[in-house]
N, C-alpha and C positions, 0 to 999 in steps of 0.2 A: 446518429446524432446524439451529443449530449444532453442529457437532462438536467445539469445543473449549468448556469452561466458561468464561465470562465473553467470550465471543467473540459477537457477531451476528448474525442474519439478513440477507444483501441486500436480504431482503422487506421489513425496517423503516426502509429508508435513506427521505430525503423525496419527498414524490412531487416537492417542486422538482428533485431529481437525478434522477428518473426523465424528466421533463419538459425539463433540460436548458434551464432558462431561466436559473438565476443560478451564475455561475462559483463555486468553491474548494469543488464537493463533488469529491473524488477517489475514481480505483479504485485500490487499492495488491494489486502482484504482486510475485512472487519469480522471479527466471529463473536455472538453474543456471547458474554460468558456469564453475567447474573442479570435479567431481568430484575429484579427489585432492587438492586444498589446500582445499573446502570454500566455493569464494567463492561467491556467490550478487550478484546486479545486485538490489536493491530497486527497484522502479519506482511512480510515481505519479503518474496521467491525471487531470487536467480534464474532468471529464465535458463542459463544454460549452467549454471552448475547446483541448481536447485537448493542452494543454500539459503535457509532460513533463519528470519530474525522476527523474533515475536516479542512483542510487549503491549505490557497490560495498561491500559489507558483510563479514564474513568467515565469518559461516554464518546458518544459516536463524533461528538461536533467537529466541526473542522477544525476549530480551533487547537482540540486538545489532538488533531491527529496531526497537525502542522509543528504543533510545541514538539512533540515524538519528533516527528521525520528531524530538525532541527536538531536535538540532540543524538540522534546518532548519525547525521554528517557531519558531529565536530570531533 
């Protein structure tokens, strides 16, 4: 079950991502990177060709992880 409203289960992702046959389903994490200025590293894995895309945000909120996701599907 989600813990945030409007947020989803891993359980409902496709079982194609679970299976790991067709690339651009991604896992997206937060890594802290400075405690006192608040940055955080957004990260997001290719489930199947494990390619990585990291960028530096300036804190965890949604908002600022939404502004990201935005700019790099343009």
């Amino acid at each position: 079950m989600p813990r945030k409203k409007g947020t989803f289960s891993i359980d409902l992702r496709p079982e194609e991502a679970n299976q790991r046959v067709e690339a651009e389903h991604f896992e997206i994490d937060l890594v802290i990177l400075n405690h006192q200025k608040g940055q955080q590293l957004l990260t997001l894995t290719d489930r199947k060709t494990q390619y990585e895309i990291i960028r530096l945000i300036p804190n965890k909120t949604t908002e600022s992880v939404n502004q990201e996701i935005i700019k790099l599907k343009r």
